[in-house]
N, C-alpha and C positions, 0 to 999 in steps of 0.2 A: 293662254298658258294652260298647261295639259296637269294641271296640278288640280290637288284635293278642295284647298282654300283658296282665300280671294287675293288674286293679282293685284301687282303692286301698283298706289294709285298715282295719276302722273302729279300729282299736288303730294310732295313731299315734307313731311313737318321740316321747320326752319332752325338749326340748331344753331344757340349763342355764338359761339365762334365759326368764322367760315375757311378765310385766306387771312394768313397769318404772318408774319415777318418777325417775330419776337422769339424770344426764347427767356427764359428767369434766370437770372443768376444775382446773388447778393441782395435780395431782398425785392427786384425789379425787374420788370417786362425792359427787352432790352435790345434793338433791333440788332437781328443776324449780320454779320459781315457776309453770308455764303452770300452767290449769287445764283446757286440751285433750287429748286422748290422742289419737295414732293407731295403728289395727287392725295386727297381722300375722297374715295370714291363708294358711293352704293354698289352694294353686293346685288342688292336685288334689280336694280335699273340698270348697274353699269355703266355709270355719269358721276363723274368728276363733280363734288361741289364743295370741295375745299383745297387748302393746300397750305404746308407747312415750312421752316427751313430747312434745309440741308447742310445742317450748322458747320463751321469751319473749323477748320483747328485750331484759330484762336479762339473762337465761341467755347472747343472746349478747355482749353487750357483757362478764359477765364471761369470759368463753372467751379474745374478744379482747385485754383487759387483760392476763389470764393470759401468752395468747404473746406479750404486747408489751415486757410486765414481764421474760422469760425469755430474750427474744431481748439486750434493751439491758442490762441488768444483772445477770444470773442467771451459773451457773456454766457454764452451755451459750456464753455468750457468749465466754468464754474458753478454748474446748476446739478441739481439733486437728483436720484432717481424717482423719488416721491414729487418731485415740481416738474421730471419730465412729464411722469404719469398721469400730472394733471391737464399739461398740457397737450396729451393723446386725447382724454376721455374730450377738451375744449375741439380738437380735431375732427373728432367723431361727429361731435352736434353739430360742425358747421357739415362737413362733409352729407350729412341727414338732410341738412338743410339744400343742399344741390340734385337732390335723389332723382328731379324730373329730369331737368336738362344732362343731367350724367346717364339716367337713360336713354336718351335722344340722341343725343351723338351716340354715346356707345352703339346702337341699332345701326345707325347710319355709317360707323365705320366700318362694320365687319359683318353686319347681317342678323346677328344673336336677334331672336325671337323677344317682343318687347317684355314676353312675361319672364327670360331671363335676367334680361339687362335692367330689368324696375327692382330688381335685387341684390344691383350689384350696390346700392349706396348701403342699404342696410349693412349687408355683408361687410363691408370693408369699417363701417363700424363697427362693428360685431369685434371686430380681431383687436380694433384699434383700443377697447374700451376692453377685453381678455387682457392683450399686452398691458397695459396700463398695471393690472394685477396682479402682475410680476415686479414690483416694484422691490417689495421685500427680499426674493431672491439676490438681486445688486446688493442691497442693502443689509442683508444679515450679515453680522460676524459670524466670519470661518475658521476659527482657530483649529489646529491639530498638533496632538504631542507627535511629538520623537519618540518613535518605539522604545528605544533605550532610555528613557524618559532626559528629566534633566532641561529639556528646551523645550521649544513648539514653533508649528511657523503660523502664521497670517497671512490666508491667503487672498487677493485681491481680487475684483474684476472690471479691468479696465478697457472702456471700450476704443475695438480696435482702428480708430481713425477714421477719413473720410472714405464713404464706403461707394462704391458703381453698382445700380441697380439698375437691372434690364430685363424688361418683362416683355409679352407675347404678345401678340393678336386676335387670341381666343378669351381670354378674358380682363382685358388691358386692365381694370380697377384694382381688381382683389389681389392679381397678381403681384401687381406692385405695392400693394398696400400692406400685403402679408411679407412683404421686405421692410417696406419703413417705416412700419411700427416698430420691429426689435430694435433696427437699428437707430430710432431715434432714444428708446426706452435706456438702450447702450450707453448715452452718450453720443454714437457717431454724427458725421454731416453726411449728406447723400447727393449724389450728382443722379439725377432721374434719365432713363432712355428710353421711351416706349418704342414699341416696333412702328414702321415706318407708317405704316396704314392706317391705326389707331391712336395719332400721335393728338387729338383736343380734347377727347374726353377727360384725360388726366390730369388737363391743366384746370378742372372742379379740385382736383385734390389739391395743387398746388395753389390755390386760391383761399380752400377751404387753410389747407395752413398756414399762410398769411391773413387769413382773419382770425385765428383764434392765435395769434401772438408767434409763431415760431420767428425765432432769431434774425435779420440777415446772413444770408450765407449758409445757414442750417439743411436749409432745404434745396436744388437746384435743377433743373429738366433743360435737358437740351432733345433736338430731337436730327434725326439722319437714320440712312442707313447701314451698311453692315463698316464701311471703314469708319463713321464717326464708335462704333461701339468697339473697333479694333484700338482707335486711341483711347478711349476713357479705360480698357482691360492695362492695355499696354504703360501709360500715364504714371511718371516717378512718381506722383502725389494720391497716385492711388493704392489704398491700403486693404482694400478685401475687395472681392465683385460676387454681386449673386444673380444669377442667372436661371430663367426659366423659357425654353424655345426648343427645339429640334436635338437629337443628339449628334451628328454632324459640327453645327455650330458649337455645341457645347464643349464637343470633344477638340476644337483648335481654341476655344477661352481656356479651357484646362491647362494645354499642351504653351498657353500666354502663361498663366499661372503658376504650372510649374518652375518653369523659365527663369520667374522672377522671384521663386520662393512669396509669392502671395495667397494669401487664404482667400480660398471659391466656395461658393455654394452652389450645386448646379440640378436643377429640376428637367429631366430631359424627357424622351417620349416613353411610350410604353405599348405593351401589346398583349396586355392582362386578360384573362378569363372567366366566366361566370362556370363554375363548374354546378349543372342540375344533378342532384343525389336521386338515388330508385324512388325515392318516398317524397318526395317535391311535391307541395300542391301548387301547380302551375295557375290558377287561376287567382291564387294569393300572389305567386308571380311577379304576374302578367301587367296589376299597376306599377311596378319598380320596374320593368323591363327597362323602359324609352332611358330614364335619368342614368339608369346602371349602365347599359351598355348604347346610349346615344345618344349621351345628352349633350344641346348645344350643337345639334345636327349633326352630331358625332365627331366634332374638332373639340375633344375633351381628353386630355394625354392620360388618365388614369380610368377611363370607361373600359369594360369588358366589352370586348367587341368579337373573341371568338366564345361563341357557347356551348359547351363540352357538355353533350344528352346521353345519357347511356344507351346502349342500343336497345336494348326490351324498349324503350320509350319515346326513341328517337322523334317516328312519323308526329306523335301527342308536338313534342314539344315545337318540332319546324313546323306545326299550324298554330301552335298558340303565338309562336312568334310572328309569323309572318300574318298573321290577325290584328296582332295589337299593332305591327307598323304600319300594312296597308293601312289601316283606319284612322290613323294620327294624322291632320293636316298639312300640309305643307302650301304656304304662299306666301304671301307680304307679313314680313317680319312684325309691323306694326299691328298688324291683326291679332286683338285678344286672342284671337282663339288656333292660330298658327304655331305648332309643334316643331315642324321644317324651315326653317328657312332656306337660304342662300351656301353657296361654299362662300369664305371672308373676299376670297380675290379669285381675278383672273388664272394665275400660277395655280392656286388647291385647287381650282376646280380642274383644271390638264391635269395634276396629280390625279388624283380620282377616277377623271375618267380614264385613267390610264391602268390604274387597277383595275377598272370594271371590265375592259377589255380579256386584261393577262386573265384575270376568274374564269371567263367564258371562254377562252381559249384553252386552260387548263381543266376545262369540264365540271367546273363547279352549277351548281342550278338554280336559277335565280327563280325563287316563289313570288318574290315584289319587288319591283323594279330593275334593276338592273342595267341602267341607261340614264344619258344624262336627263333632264327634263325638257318635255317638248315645249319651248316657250322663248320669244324672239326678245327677251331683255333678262337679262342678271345672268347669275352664275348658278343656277338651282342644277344639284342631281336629284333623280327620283332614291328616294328610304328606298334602300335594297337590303334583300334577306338571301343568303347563298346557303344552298344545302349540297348534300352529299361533298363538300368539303372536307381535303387529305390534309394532315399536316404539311406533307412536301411542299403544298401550292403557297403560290408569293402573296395569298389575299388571306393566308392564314399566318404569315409571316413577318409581315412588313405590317407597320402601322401605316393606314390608309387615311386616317383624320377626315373624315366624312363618314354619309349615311347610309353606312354597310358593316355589318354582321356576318360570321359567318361561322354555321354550325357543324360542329364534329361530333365524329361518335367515338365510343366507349365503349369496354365489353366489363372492365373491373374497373374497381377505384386504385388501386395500384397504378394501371392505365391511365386513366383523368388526372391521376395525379404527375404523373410524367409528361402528360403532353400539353397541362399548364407548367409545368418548368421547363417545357423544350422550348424555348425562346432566351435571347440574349437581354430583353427587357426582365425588371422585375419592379413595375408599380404599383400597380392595384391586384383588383382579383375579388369575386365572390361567390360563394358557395347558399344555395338556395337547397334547404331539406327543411322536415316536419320536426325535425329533431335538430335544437341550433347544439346541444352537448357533441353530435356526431359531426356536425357543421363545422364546430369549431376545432375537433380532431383533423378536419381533412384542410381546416383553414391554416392551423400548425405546420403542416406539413409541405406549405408552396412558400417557394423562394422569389418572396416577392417582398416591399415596406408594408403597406397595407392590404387587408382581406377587411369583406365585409361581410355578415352571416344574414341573407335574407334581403341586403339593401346594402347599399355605400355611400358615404356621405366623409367628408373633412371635417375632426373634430378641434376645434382649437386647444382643446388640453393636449392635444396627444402629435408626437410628431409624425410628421408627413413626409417624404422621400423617397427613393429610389434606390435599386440595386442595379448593378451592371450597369447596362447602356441605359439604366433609367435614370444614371444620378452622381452626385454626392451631398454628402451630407441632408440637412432635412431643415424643414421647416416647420413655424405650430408649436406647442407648449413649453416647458423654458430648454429642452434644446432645441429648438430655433433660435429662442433668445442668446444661447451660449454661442452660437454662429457668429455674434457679431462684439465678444469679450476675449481678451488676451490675458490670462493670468498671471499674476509675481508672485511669487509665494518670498513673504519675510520671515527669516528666521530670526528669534529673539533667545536667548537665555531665560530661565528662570534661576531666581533667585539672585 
């Protein structure tokens, strides 16, 4: 293998679950009716070593019964927001408690580098034990006068029923966890769908919340591809869906959703920009580079992946860039010390290379790599850096979800700032200067959910989301929690 770090060994760690026939609903492992399995396979080797169901339609109809049955008349229905929230932080411990083997599969499903995946259990704690502390929001009284006094209403928040959540393959844990914490904190039941690839690691969470007490029926995971997720969108007993995957797909959950007058939340791709200011010390940078604009071998929807250098500075900045990615490792996921990993599947890795191709046809110029990787197992491309990149071109265009960058230039900040809004995505974004006051001037000014001044990171206070073809609605601090309440407002008399 023609890579930096050490190829993948043929002695793969053994992860708890392998081939699988069950799926959870109502409190139990529960064999599938399907008679389909789908592959979990190494990214890095390209060997099949598990497999999942390809649950039926009655798998999911019972799923849905389950959380409908649990939502309207179970003992979840009459429980507190202060006893759900305990039962979040009871979630979090156990879930802490699976942090090895949830990183172990996770690596093995989709490739993530083990020093991402050894984080994912923390993290998905992290939100689970924040949500938790929004208990008081549910929980306070909302009273409001009547302008013309005389009455007032009372206003409620009740949560919005059994809810479909369906998360990614880039980062199967957090993603869904940063769903069913609100929606359990809400009140709701959840019918769980991981993407098709990533579908054992989740079932640590769905474990974990069967050991720390969650209901029967509370909780439910089935697993399939794109028509088991067209029925659980579709599904009369389903009451909201949040959605995190491509915007394609997103955009036909929407077009289900509107349909049905159902509420969606939908996290979809992006193609955000690092915009460098004249006065950038690039070598304060240069340690945020990877995480900002490639982290996660660049299948991260909200990384800055085109980097906007002003021209005075341009040549400076496509060497420090192309410096820090040459030198970052790329080889077996498991390897402490491996930056690169794998693309998750067979499909992104033809995606990608199929950008790298369009780039170098459209005359962009590759400093580091630029080609798949030379190496007779997995899906690896070689960390590419493209310079002398136009806006027009499709690799400054299109979100590529791999390990490619690609840097534009600038003559004015008027400029930079136009040509991070010329795009139909608006998710991330970060502005890198010596001065974060003027940072955050130019951070004001982009049509996107989040900017970050220096660095970028998801904070759980604060909410997360999308514009345009990046989104609706958000996730993260209590509006994510409002995503999953339906309001009454009572009007009373006084006096």
């Amino acid at each position: 293998m023609n890579v930096t770090g050490t190829p993948p060994s043929p002695a793969r760690p053994v992860p708890r679950w392998t081939h699988t026939d069950d799926y959870y609903v109502d409190g139990a492992w529960v064999r599938s009716t399907a008679a389909g399995r789908l592959p979990q396979t190494d990214p890095a080797t390209g060997r099949e070593w598990g497999t999942v169901p390809d649950c039926s339609a009655e798998d999911v109809e019972a799923a849905l019964a389950a959380a409908d049955r649990a939502f309207r008349t179970g003992p979840w229905a009459r429980t507190t927001p202060s006893e759900r929230a305990a039962l979040l932080c009871r979630i979090a411990d156990e879930v802490e408690a699976r942090a090895a083997g949830t990183a172990v599969t996770n690596t093995l499903e989709n490739g993530s580098p083990i020093g991402e995946t050894r984080g994912a259990a923390a993290n998905a704690a992290g939100i689970l034990r924040h949500v938790a502390g929004l208990a008081s929001w549910l929980e306070d009284e909302d009273v409001r006068p009547f302008p013309a006094g005389g009455a007032e209403s009372v206003v409620r928040k009740d949560p919005v029923g059994p809810c479909v959540l369906i998360a990614p393959w880039n980062f199967p844990i957090n993603l869904m966890v940063v769903k069913l914490a609100p929606a359990l904190l809400a009140g709701c039941t959840v019918v769980m769908k991981p993407a098709p690839g990533t579908s054992l690691s989740i079932r640590f969470v769905v474990e974990a919340c069967a050991a720390a007490g969650v209901p029967a029926g509370v909780v439910n995971l089935v697993t399939g591809g794109g028509e088991v997720g067209d029925r659980l969108v579709r599904h009369p007993l389903t009451a909201k869906v949040a959605f995190t995957g491509s915007t394609p797909v997103g955009r036909r959950i929407a077009a289900a959703c509107g349909e049905l007058l159902r509420p969606v939340t939908l996290e979809l791709g992006g193609k955000s920009s690092a915009i460098v200011l004249e006065d950038a010390d690039l070598e304060r940078m240069a340690p945020a580079l990877i995480r900002t604009c490639l982290r996660n071998t660049g299948q991260t929807c909200y990384i800055s992946t085109r980097i906007l250098a002003p021209s005075s500075r341009y040549n400076e900045v496509v060497d420090m860039v192309t410096r820090v990615v040459a030198s970052a490792p790329q080889g077996d996921p498991f390897d402490e010390d491996t930056v690169f990993g794998p693309m998750a599947s067979q499909a992104q890795y033809d995606v990608v290379r199929d950008h790298l191709d369009s780039a170098h046809a459209e005359g962009a110029r590759a400093t580091t790599g630029g080609h798949p990787a030379d190496t007779d197992q997995g899906w690896f491309i070689e960390p590419t850096v493209f310079a002398d990149v136009t806006p027009d071109m499709r690799v400054a265009r299109e979100e590529v979800f791999g390990p490619v960058v690609s840097i534009l230039r600038y003559d004015d900040l008027d400029e930079a700032v136009a040509l991070a809004n010329d795009t139909p995505f608006g998710l991330g974004g970060v502005v890198f200067s010596a001065d974060p006051a003027a940072a955050q001037a130019v951070a004001e000014r982009m049509d996107t959910g989040s900017v970050g001044v220096n660095f970028f990171a998801s904070n759980h206070n604060a909410p997360f989301g999308g514009r345009h073809d990046s989104g609706l609605g958000v996730e993260y601090g209590i509006e994510g929690l409002a995503q999953y309440v339906t309001f009454k407002s009572i009007h009373r008399r006084l006096g």
